[in-house]
N, C-alpha and C positions, 0 to 999 in steps of 0.2 A: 761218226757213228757211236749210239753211246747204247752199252747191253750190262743186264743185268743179271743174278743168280741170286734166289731165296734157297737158303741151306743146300746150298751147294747142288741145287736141281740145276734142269736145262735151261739154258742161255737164252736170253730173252732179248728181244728189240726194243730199246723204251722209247715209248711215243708220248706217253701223259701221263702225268698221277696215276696211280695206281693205290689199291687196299691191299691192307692184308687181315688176315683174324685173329683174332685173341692165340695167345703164345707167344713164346723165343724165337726170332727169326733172326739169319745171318745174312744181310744183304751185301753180294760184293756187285761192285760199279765197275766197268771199267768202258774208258774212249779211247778209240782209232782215229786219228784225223786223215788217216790215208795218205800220210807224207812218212810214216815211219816212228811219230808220235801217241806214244800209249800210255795212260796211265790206269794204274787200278785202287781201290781202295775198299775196305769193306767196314759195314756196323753192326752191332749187334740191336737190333730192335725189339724191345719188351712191347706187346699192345696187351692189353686189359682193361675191359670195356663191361666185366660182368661184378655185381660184387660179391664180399665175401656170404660163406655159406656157414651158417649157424648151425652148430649141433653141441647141444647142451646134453651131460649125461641122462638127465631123465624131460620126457617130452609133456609128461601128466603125471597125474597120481591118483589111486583110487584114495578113500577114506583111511588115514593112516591115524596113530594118537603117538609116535615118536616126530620129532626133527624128521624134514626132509631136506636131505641134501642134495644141492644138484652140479655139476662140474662144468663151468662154464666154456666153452671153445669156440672158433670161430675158425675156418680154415679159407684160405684163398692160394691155390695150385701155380696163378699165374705173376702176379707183384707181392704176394705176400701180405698178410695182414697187420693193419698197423694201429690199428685201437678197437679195444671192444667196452664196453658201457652195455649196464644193466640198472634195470631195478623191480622190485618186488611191488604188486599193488593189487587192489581188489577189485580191478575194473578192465575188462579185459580190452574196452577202449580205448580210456582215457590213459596215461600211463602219469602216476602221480606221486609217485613213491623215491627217493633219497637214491643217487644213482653209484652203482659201482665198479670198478675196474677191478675187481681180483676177479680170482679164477674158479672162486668156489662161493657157490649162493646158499646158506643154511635160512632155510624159513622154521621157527620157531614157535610161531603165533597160530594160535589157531583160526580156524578162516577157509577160504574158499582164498583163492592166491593165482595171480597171471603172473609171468615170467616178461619181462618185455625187454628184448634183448634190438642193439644196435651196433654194427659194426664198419670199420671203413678198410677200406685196403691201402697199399701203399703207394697206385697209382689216383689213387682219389674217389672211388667207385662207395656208392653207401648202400646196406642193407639195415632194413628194420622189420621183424617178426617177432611175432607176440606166441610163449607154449603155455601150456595151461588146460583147465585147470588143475592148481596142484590145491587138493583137501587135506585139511590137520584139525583133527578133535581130539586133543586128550584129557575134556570134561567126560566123566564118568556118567552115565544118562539118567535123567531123575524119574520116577515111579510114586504116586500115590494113586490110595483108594477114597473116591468120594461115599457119602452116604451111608456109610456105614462106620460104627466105633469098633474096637477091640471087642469080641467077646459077647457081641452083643444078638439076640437068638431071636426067630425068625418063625412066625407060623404059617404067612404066605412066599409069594415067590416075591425076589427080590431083586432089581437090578440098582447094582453098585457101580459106580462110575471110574473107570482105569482112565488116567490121564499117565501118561507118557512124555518126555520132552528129553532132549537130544540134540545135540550141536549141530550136526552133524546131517542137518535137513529132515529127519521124522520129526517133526512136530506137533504135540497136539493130538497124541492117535488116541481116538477114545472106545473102550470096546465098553462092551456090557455085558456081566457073566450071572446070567438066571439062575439060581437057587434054589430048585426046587424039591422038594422031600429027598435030601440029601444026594441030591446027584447034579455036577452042574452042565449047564449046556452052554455054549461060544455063541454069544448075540454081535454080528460087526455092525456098530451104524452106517 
């Protein structure tokens, strides 16, 4: 007769292979031949079937114009993690960008920016998740008036052209401010 114990639970008949699930389990063995012959012996069995779980300090960003810094981690509860790989790129697809193993990602470049992180545990389990987007403008945004010069005086109404442009996705906003017998009124195309 051969019986078995997971973590020291009830004693079990072993008739066939058996599973167990993700976690530390302590299986002790032990056989009776029924002549007065026993042995026992027990293992400690790691299973880990899930992989590791990414959490970077920051997940996205709104519109920033400093560095955005992000603190790279990777955690796995059951074998432990055993490499994490990064890289910075502008495609939240494709991942194309120079990869890294430290622990801290500064993106510097302004842009629009996917985080595309990969990680493995130490029983061999892989994850790959992409955070983002992380936004950085720190161009100052440019303003001109069309159609009209400096100084220059008006006997009807006038529509002068605002061009706007900005890193930072407004682009292009074009408004039009009417002029007329010294009072202006907000025309939006």
């Amino acid at each position: 007769e051969i019986g078995y114990t997971l973590n020291g639970g009830q004693a079990q008949q072993y008739h066939a292979p058996f599973s167990v699930s993700d976690g530390v389990w302590e299986l002790k063995v032990s056989t009776d031949d029924g002549y007065g012959y026993k042995k026992e012996e027990s293992r400690t069995i790691q299973v880990d079937t899930k992989g590791p779980v990414m959490v970077p300090s920051l997940q996205q960003s709104d519109w920033v114009k400093e560095s955005i810094v992000i603190n790279i981690k990777a955690m796995d509860a059951t074998s432990g993690v055993a490499e994490v790989r990064w890289a910075v790129c502008e495609s939240e697809e494709v991942k194309s960008g120079e990869e890294n193993t430290s622990e801290l990602c500064e993106i510097e470049e302004d842009g629009i920016w996917y985080l595309h992180m990969y990680a493995q545990d130490v029983a061999g389990n892989e994850a790959e998740q992409v955070f983002g987007p992380y936004k950085k403008d720190s161009v100052v945004p440019e303003i001109g008036i069309k159609n009209i010069s400096s100084g220059q005086g008006f006997t009807d109404a006038v529509l002068p052209e605002v061009e706007f442009e900005d890193f930072s996705g407004i682009q292009n906003i074009r408004q039009c401010l009417m002029i007329y017998q010294g009072s202006p009124a907000h025309i939006d195309e």
